[in-house]
Each structure stands twice: as C-alpha cells, then as structure tokens.
N, C-alpha and C positions, 0 to 999 in steps of 0.2 A: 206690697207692690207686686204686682203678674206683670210679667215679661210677655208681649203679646206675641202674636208668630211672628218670626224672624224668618228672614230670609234661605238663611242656613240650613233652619228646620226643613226647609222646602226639599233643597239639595241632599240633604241627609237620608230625609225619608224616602225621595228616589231612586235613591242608589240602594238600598239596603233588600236582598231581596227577602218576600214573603213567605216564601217554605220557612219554616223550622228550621231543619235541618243546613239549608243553605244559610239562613240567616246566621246559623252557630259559624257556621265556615267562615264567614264574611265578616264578624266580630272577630274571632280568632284571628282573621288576618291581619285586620288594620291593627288590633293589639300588639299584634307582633311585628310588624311594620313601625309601630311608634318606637316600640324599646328598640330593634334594629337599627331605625336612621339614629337615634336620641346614641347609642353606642357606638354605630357605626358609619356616620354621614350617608349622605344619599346616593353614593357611589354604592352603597351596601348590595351583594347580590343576592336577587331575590331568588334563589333558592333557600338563600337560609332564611328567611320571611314564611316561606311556606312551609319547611323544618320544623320551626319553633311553632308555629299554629299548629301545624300537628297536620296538615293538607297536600297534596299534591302539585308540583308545581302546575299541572293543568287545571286547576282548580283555582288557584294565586290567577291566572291569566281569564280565565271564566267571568273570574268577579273584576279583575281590572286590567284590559286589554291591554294600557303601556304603562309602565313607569311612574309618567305624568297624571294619568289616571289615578294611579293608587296616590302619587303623593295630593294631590287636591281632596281624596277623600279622607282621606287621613286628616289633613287640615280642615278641611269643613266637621269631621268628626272631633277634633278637639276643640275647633270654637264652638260646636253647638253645648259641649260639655260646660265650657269655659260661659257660657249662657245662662245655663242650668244654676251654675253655682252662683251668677246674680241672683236668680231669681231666690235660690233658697237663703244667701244673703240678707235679702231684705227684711227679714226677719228679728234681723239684729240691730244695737244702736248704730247710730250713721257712721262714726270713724270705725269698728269693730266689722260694719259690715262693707265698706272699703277695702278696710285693710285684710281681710277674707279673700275679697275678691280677685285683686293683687296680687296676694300671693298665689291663689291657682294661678292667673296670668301669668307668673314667670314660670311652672311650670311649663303650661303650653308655649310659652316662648323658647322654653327648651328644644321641645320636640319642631317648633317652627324653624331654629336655627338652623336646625340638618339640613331642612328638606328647604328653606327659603332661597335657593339660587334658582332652582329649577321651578316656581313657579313665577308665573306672568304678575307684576302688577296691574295692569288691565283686565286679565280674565275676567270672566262672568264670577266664577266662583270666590276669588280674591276678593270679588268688590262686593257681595255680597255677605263673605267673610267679614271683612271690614263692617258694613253697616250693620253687619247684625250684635260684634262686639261694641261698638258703639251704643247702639241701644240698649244693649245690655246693661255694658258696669257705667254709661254716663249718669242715669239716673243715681244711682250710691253714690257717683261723684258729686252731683246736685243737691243732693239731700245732705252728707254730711258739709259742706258748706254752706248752708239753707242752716244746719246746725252749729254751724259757727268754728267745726272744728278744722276745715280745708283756709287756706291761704286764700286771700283774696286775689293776690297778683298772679293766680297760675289758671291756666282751664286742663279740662280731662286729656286733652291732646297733649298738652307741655309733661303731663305727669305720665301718660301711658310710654311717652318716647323717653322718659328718664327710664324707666323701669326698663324697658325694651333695651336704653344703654347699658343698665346695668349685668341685664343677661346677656348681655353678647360679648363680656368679659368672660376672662376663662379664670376660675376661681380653684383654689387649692381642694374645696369642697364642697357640700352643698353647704354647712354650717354657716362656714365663709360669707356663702353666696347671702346666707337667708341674717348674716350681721349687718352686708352693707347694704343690702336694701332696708333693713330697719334702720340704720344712720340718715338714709335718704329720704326713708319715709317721715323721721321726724324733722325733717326739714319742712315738709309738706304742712303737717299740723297748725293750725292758727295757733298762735302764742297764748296763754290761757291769764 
C-alpha cells in the first residue's frame, strides 16, 4: 500500500525552510516544542522551546511568527509522521498493521492534547490535518476488516474517537495508558 500525497505533506513541505542550516534550526524547534507543550501544555513559554533546541529566541519567532504558527506546524508535523507510519505499516498483516498504527496515534494524540485548545477546527491546516489522517490509517482500517479481523458494527471514525477517548484520560503512566488501550482494542477485534 503507498500513501499517496497528502494534504499535510503539502503544508509541511512549506513551512520547512531549504538551507541546511535553517532546516536543522527548524527541526530542533518543533522537537522541542513537541516535548515542551507534551510536558508543559501550551501556556509553555517559548523561550524555553528555543532553550532546549539549542536556538535563539529570534530564531523560535524567524521560523514561527506566533504561537498559533508554531502550534499548527507542530501539528501538521506530527500527522505527516503519524502518515509515514501507515504507510510503513502496510507492510504488515492487517490487525498487526492497525494495531501499529494506533498506537503511534495515541502518541501524537498526546502531543495533540496540549496544543488542541488553541487551534481552530476549521482551519485550513486542521482540515487538512484531518484528511490526511484519514487517508492514511483508513485504509489498514479497510483491510484488516476486508481480513475479517475488525468488527463489523464499528467504522474508522467510531474507533479513532475511542482511542482519541482514551488519550484524553489522564493515566498513572504510560504502561497504564498502553493496558487500556489494549483492553479497548480487543474489543475492536472480530471474534475468531
């Protein structure tokens, strides 16, 4: 299965600039913007974003003029990942490469949790975030129920919004985190 271009991809590739040099700056930052809001919610102040990348703060404002800037690129930077990892999914058998997929998904629902007040569900970039996740992990949705192993009574949306519930629990750890989503997930599983 190839994941054709995504929407995301578009976004991503836009924003990223083409020096070297800048490009390393620009990585280090949203890296460190993910672990900050994922620690620190989106109140986090961006000096220490530019801190931990190791960049100046007129350098953090160079690559992303507000806030809302950095958080949509950061978001469009973890779905395009969260993309990626369908793609190399596919690879796998159909519940194996689901349940793969998935669990990147609650990662990036982590880092979505911080920053999801502050952006728009209408945005351009949101809805293009959205369709690009969709076209991603629906098809592993498709196929392993094509393979008999998905439930008949649910579609990709009923299951991505449980998962989405389960991360937006606040768990003693991630161990925690990564039992009740397998209790949930084998709910998912067609009965054998």
């Amino acid at each position: 299965m190839t994941v054709p271009q995504l929407p995301v991809d578009e976004i991503v590739a836009a924003q990223r600039p083409y020096r070297r040099d800048a490009a390393r700056n620009y990585d280090a930052l949203l890296s460190a913007a993910r672990e900050v809001f994922a620690e620190s919610g989106a109140e986090a102040p961006l000096e220490d974003i530019a801190r931990r990348a190791g960049v100046g703060i007129a350098t953090l404002y160079r690559n992303f003029p507000t806030r809302r800037h950095l958080f949509e690129s950061v978001y469009a930077d973890e779905v395009a990942a969260l993309c990626r990892v369908a793609e190399e999914a596919a690879a796998l058998e159909p519940w194996e490469a689901l349940d793969s997929w998935l669990r990147r998904f609650v990662g990036y629902s982590v880092t979505k949790r911080a920053i999801r007040e502050a952006m728009d569900d209408e945005s351009d970039i949101f809805q293009a975030c959205r369709e690009s996740m969709y076209r991603a992990g629906g098809p592993l949705f498709d196929r392993a129920r094509q393979a008999g192993r998905v439930r008949a009574d649910i579609d990709f949306d009923d299951l991505l919004r449980m998962v989405a519930g389960i991360t937006a629990t606040n768990f003693l750890d991630d161990a925690q985190r990564d039992r009740v989503l397998g209790v949930a997930l084998d709910g998912v599983r067609a009965a054998r």
